[in-house]
C-alpha positions in Angstrom: 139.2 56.4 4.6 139.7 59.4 2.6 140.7 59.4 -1.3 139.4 56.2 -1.9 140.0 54.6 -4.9 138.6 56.5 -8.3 137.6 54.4 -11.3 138.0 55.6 -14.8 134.8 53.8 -16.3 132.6 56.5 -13.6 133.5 60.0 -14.9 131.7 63.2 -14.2 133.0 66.0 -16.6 136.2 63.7 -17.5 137.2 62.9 -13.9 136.7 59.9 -12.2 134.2 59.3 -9.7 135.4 57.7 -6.1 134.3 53.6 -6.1 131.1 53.6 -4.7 130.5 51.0 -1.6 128.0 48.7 -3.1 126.1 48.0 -6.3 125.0 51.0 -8.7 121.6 50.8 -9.4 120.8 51.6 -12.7 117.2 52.8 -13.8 116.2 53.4 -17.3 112.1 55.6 -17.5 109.9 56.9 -20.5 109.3 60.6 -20.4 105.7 61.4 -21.4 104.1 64.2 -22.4 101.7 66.3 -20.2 98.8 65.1 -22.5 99.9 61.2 -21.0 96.7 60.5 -19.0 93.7 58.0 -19.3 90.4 59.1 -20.6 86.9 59.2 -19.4 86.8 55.1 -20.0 90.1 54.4 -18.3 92.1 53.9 -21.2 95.5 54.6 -20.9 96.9 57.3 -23.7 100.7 57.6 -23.8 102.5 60.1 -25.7 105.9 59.3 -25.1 108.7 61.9 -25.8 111.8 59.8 -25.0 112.1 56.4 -24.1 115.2 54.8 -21.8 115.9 57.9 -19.8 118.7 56.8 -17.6 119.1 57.5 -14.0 121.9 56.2 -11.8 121.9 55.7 -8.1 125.6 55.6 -6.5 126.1 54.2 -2.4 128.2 54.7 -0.2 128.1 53.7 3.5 130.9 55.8 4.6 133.0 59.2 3.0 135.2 61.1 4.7 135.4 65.1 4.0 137.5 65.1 1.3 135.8 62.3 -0.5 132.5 63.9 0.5 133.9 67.1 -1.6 135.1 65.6 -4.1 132.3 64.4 -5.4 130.5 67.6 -5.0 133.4 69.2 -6.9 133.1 67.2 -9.8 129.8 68.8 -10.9 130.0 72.1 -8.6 128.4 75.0 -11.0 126.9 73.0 -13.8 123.3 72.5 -13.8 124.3 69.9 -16.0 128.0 67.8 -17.2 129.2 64.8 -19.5 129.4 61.9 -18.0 130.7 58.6 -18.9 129.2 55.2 -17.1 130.9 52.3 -18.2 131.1 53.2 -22.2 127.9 55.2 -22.4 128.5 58.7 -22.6 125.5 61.5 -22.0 125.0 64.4 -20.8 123.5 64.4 -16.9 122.5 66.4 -14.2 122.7 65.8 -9.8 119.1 65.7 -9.1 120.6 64.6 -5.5 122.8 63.8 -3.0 121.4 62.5 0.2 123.4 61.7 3.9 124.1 61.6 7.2 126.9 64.1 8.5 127.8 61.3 11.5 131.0 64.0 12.8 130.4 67.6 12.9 133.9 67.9 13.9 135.5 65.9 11.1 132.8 66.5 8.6 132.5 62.3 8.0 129.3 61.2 6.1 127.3 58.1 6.1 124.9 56.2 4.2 125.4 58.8 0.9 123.4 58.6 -2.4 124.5 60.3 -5.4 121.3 60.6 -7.8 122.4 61.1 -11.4 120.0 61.4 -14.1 120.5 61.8 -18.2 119.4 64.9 -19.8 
């Protein structure tokens, strides 16, 4: 199952990310401030700083090796990288890739997460 198929409307750093398995789920937060916080009558005080952060979550149930490090490569020695999603274009950082090495051997991964989150 390696080199599976790469779409052009996922790119990290202007290459194309491989097709992930399932849905992407797409999560959009408020950054507050450190003075955020309720007071001594419970009232919530909210000093936002940005609004709409974005934060993508890509699956997939199964990567071979190469597809494995490809991904990695894509963003390899940037603490952060452009990225375009589907038109919107940002700048990001990995805050995580999470799996299961299933073959030591083959170095085959399951049940991946690639967590990418907007600057």
């Amino acid at each position: 199952m390696a080199n599976r198929k790469r779409l052009n409307n996922l790119l990290i750093d202007g290459k194309p990310l491989p097709a992930p398995d399932s849905g992407v789920v797409i999560t959009e937060n408020d950054l507050d401030s450190e003075d955020t916080g309720r007071d001594e009558s419970g009232y919530m005080h909210r000093l936002v700083l940005r609004e709409k952060v974005k934060t993508w979550e890509f699956p997939y149930n199964f990567l071979s090796s190469e597809d494995y490090n490809y991904i990695k490569s894509l963003y390899a020695g940037m603490p952060e990288f452009p990225v375009s999603f589907w038109g919107t274009e940002t700048t990001a950082y990995c805050s995580n890739i999470s799996g299961t090495l299933v073959n030591a051997e083959t170095g085959d991964w399951s049940d991946v997460t690639l967590k990418i989150i907007e600057c």
